[in-house]
DRENROKE-863921 format. One record per residue (C-alpha): residue in one letter; residue number from 1; x, y, z. Coordinates in Angstrom, 2 decimals, m for minus. Example, Ala and Ser with C-alpha at 12.3 -4.5 7.8 and 13.67 -1.06 7.14 Angstrom:
<pts>
(A 1 (12.30 m4.50 7.80)) (S 2 (13.67 m1.06 7.14)) 
</pts>
This chain:
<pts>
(X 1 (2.54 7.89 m27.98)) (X 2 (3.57 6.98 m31.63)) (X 3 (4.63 7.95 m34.66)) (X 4 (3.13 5.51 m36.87)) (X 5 (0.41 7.58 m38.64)) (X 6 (m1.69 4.55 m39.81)) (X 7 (m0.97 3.29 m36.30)) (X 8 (m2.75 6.61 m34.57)) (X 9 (m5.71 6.50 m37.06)) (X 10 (m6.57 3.25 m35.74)) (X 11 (m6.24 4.33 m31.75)) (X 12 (m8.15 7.19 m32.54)) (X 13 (m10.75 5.61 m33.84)) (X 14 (m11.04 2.79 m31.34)) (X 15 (m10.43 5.45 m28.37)) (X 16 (m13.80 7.49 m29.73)) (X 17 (m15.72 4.73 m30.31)) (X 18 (m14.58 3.71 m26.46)) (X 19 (m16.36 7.86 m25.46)) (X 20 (m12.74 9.14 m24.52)) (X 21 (m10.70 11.63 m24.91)) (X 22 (m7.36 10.91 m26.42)) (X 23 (m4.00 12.77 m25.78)) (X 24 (m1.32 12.35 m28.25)) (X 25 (2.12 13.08 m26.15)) (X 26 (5.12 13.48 m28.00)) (X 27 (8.25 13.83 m25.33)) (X 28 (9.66 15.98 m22.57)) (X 29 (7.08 16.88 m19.59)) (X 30 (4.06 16.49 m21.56)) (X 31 (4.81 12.74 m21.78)) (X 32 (5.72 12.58 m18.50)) (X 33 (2.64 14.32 m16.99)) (X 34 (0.45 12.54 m19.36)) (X 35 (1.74 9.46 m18.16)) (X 36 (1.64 9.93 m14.65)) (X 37 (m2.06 11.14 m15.02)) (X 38 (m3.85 9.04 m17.66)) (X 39 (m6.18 6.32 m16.64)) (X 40 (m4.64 4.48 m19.63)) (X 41 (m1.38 4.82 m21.76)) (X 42 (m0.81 3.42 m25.27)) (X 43 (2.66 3.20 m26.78)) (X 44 (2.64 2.25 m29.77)) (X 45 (5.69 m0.50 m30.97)) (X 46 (7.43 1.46 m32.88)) (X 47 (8.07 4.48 m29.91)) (X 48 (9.73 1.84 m27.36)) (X 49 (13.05 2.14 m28.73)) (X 50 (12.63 6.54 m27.83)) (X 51 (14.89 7.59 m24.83)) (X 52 (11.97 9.51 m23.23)) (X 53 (9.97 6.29 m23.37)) (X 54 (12.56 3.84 m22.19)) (X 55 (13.00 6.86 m18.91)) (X 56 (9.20 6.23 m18.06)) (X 57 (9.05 5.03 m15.04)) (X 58 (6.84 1.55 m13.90)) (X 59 (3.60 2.34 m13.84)) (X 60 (m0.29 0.48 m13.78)) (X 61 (m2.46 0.73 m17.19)) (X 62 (0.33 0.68 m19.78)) (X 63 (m0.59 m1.07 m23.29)) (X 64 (1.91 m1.51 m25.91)) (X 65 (m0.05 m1.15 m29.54)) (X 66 (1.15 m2.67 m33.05)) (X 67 (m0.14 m3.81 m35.94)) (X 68 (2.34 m6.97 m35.75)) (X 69 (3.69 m9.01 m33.29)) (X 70 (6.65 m7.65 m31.56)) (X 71 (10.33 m8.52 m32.13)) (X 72 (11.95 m9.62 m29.43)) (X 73 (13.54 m6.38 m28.52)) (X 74 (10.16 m4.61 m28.40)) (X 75 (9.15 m7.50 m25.96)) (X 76 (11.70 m6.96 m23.48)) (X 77 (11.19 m3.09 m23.43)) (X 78 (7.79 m3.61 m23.14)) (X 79 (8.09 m6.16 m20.15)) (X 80 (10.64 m3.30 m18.30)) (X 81 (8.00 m0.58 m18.68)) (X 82 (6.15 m3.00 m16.92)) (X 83 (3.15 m2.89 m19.83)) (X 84 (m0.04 m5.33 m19.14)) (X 85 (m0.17 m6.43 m22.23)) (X 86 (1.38 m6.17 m26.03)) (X 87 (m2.20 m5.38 m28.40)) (X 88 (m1.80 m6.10 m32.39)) (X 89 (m4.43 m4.97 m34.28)) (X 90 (m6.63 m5.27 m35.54)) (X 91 (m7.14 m8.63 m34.02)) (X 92 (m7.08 m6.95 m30.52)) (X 93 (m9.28 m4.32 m31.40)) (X 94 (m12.24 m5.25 m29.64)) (X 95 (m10.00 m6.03 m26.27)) (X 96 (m8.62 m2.11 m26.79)) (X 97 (m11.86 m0.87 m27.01)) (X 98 (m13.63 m2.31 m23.39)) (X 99 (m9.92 m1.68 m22.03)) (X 100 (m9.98 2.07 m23.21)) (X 101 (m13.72 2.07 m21.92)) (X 102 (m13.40 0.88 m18.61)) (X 103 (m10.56 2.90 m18.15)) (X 104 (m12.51 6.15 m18.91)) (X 105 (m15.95 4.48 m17.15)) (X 106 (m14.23 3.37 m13.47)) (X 107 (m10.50 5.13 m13.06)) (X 108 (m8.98 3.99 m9.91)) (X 109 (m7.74 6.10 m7.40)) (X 110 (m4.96 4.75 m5.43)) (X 111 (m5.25 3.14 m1.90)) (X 112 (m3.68 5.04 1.16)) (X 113 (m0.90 3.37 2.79)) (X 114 (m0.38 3.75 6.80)) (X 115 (2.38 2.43 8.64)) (X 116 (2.77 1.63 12.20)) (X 117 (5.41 0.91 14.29)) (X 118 (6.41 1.13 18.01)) (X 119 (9.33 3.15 19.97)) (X 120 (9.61 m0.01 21.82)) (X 121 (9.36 m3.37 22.24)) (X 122 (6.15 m4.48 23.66)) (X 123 (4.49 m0.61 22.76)) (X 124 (1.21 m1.92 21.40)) (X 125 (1.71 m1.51 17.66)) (X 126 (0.37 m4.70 16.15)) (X 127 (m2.65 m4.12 17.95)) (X 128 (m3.00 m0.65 16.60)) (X 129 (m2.25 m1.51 13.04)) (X 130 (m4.97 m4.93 13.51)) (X 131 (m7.21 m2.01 14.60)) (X 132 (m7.21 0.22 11.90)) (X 133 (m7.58 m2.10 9.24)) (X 134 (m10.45 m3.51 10.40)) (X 135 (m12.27 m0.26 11.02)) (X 136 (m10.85 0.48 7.32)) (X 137 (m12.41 m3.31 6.27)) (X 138 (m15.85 m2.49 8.04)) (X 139 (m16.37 0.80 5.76)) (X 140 (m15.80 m1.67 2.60)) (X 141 (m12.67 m0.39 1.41)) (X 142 (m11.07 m4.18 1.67)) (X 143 (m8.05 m3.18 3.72)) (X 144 (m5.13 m5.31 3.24)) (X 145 (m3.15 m5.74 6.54)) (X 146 (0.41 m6.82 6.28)) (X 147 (2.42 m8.03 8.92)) (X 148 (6.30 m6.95 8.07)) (X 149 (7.68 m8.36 11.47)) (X 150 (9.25 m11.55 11.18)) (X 151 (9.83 m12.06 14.78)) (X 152 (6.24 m10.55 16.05)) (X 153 (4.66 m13.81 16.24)) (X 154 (2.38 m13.51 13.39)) (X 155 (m1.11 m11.03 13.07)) (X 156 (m3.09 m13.79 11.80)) (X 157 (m3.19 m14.55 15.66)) (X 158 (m4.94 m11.23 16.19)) (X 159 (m7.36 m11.84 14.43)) (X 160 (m8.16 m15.86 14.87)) (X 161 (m7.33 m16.20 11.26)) (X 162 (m4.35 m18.26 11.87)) (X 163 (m6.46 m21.62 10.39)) (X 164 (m7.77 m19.86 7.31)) (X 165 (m6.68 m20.50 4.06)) (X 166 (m4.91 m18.56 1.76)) (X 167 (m0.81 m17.20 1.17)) (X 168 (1.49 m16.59 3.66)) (X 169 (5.16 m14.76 3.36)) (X 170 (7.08 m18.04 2.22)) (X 171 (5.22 m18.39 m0.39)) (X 172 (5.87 m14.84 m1.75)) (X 173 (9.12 m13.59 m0.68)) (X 174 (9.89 m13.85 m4.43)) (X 175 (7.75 m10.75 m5.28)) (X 176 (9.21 m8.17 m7.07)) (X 177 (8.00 m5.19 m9.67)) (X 178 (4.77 m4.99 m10.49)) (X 179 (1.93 m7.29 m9.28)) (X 180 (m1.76 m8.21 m10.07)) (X 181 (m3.34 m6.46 m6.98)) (X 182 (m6.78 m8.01 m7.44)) (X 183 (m5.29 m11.45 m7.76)) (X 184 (m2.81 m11.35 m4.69)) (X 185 (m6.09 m9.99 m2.86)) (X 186 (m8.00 m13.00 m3.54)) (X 187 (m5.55 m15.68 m2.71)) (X 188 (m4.96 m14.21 1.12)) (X 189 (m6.50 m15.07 3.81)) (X 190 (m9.68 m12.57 4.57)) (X 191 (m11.16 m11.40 7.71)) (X 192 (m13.90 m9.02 8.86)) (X 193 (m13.14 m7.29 5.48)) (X 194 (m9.18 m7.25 5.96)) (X 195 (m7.20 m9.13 3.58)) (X 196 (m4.14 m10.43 5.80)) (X 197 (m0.93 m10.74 4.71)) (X 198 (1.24 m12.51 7.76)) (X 199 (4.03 m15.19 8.49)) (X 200 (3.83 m18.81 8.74)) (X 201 (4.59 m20.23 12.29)) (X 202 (5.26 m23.79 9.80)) (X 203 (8.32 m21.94 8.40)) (X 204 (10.14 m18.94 9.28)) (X 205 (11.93 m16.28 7.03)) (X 206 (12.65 m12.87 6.60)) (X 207 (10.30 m10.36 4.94)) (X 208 (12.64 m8.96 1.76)) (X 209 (11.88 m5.26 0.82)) (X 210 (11.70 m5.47 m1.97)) (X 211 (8.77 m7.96 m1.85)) (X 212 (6.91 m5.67 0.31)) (X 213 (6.94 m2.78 m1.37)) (X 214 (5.44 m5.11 m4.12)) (X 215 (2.50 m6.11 m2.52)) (X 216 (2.09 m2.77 m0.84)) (X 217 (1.94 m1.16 m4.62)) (X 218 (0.14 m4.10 m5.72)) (X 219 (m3.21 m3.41 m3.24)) (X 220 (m2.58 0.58 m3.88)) (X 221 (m2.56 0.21 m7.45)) (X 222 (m5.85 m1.93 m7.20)) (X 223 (m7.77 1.03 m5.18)) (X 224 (m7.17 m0.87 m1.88)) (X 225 (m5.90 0.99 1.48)) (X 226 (m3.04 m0.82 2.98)) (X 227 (m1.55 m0.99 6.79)) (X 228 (1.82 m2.10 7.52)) (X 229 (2.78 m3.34 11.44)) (X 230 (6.37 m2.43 10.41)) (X 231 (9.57 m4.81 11.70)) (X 232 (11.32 m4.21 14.70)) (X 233 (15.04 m3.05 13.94)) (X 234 (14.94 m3.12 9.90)) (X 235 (16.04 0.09 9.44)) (X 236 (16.55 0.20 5.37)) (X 237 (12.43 m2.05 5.31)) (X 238 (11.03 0.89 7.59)) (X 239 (12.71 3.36 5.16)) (X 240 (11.16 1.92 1.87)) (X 241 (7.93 1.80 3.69)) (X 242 (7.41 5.13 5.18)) (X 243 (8.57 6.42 1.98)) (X 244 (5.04 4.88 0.71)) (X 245 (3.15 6.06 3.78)) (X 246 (0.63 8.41 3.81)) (X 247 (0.29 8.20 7.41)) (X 248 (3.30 7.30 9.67)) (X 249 (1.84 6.15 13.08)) (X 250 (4.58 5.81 16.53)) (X 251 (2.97 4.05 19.07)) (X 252 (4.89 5.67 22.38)) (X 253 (3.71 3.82 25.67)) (X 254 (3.62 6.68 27.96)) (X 255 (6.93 6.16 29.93)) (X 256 (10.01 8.48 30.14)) (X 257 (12.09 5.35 27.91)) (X 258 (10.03 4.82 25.57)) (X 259 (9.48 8.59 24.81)) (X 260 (13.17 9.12 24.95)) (X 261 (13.40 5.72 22.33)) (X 262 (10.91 8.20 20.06)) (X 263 (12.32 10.96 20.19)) (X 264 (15.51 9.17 19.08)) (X 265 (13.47 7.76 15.68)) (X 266 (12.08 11.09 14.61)) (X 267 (14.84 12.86 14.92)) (X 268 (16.94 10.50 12.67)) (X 269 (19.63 12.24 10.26)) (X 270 (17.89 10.16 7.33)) (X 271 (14.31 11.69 8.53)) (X 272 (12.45 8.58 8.20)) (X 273 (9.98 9.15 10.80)) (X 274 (10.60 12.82 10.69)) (X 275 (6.47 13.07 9.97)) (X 276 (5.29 10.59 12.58)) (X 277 (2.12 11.25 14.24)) (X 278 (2.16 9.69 18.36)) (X 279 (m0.14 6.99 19.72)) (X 280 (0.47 7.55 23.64)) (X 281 (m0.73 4.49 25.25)) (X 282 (m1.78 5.05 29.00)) (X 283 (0.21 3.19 31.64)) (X 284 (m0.42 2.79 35.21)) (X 285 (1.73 5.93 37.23)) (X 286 (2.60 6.87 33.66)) (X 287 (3.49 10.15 31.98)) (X 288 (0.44 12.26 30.92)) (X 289 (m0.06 12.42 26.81)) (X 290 (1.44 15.96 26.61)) (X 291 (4.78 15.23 28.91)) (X 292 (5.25 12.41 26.13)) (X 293 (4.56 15.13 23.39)) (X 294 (7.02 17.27 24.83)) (X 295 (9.62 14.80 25.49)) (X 296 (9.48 13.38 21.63)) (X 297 (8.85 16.78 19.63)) (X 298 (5.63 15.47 18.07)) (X 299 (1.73 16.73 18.51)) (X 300 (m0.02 13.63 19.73)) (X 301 (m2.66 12.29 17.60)) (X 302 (m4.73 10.25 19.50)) (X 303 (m4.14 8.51 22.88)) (X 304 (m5.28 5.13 24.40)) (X 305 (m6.26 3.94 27.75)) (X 306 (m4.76 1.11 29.31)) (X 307 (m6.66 m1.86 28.07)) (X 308 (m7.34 m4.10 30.79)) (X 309 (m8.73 m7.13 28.59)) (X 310 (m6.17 m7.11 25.80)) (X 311 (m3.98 m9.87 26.78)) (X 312 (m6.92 m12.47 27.26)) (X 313 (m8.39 m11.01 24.10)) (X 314 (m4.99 m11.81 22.31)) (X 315 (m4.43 m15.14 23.76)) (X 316 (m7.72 m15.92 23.01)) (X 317 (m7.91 m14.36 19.38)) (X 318 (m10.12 m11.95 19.54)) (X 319 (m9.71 m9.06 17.62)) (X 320 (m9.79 m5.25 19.25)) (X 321 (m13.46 m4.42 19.53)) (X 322 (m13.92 m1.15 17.35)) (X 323 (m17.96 0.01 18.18)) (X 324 (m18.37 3.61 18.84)) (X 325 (m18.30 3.01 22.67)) (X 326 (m14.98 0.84 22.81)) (X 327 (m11.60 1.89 23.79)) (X 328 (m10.56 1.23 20.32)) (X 329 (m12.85 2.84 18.22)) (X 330 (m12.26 6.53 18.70)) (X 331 (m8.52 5.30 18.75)) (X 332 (m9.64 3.40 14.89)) (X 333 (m11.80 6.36 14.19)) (X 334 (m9.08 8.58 14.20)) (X 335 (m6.17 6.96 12.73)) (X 336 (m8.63 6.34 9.75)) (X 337 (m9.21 9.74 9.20)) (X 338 (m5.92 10.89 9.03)) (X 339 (m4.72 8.08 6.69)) (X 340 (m8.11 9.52 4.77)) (X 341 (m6.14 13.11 5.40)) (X 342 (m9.93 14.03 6.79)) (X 343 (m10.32 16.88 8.86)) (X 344 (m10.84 14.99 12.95)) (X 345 (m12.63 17.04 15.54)) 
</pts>
């Protein structure tokens, strides 16, 4: 967008030469939809000051264009739309052009997000959320795990990662807007594929929301799926969350309590788990998977058998086994392809 006709002779130039095909958007819906949809946006300078550009909302792949360097003003706007960069040709023009071509070459589709949480305490979600991600990280999608629950004792134990280098929460509780995915990817910790994102047991602290919707947009925006073991009574963190989620995931242990505790969460005034799909996990003398369906409201979409071996396997950091044959990977298999919204047999 711009209405500097020298300005758009340029862009149109560089933008062939890069083998795609320009849209010049003007205002009203057409900017909006053309900025929601393109793999790359160009505003030109002299545009930021427009109301419908200053209404855009945040968004990856923004460039602001000019042939001089900006004022001061036209840096701050461009720093609120949350731009990558401010270009000034035609110094830049080489940059625009493998920007504009990559963008047309490799457009990124966004990560899914899937978020887990438990009707109780003790209901097996941690273990649920370790195991998706990993059978997420062993396809190659480079899962990023993050562990929201402060008091949960920390997923990096999980998975035996909890001596590998890399950031943990205290070091980025300051997060907010719009983040480098790639970058924050690199400097976690990594196991098995899964990028972990978990607490330090050196120094405690709370997990803001804003900083986690952050990160979660950060890995989304970079093409990377993302699975949340939400906190334990954070009400207004689960909220911003699930409002991400493609695939809200209630882990009910099959007793009468803890199917009464669900039932309570997905039938919330605010509807915040008002799409949850049910994890019953067998229990010795238990209810059956569809008395726990009936008592909550909600189809079940997978159910696990009691695990045996999962406490040693914990205390001894070993990760849920998720091979064809295990007890967790039909339970992995599953919950992938629903946060893949795949068709399951």
């Amino acid at each position: 967008m711009s209405t500097d006709d020298a300005l758009l002779d340029d862009l149109l130039r560089v933008l062939a030469a890069a083998g795609t095909e320009p849209e010049l958007a003007i205002g009203g819906p057409a900017l909006r939809r053309a900025h929601r949809e393109a793999s790359l946006v160009l505003l030109g300078a002299d545009a930021l000051a427009a109301p419908p550009v200053r209404a855009l909302p945040r968004r990856p792949g923004v460039v602001v264009v000019g042939r001089a360097e900006p004022s001061p003003g036209e840096w701050a706007v461009a720093v609120e739309l949350g731009a990558e960069r401010v270009a000034v040709l035609p110094e830049d023009e080489g940059w625009l052009l493998a920007k504009a071509a990559g963008a047309a070459r490799a457009p990124v589709q966004r990560g899914w997000v899937a978020a887990v949480g438990g009707s109780c305490g003790g209901a097996g979600a941690s273990t649920v959320a370790t195991a998706l991600a990993l059978a997420a990280g062993a396809e190659g999608e480079g899962v990023l795990l993050v562990d929201a629950d402060p008091a949960g004792g920390g997923l990096d134990l999980l998975l035996g990662a909890e001596s590998a280098e890399g950031l943990r929460w205290p070091d980025l509780t300051g997060l907010r807007g719009r983040v480098d995915g790639r970058a924050l990817l690199a400097a976690l910790p990594e196991v098995d594929g899964v990028h972990l994102l978990a607490g330090s047991r050196a120094e405690s602290c709370p997990v803001p929301g804003e900083a986690l919707v952050a990160v979660i947009g950060a890995a989304r925006d970079a093409g990377r799926p993302v699975v949340v073991d939400l906190p334990r009574g954070d009400a207004a963190t689960q909220a911003a969350v699930l409002a991400e989620a493609d695939l809200a995931v209630l882990v009910v242990p099959a007793r009468l309590r803890a199917a009464c505790a669900a039932r309570l969460l997905v039938d919330q005034p605010d509807g915040t788990w008002a799409t949850a799909r049910l994890v019953v996990r067998r229990v010795a003398g238990g209810l059956a998977a569809a008395e726990v369906a009936d008592v909550v409201g909600r189809p079940v979409l997978a159910e696990l058998p009691n695990d045996r071996s999962a406490v040693a396997r914990g205390e001894a950091g070993r990760p849920p086994g998720i091979g064809r044959r295990s007890l967790w990977g039909g339970l992995a298999a599953r919950l992938l392809a629903a946060a893949r919204q795949e068709p399951t047999a």
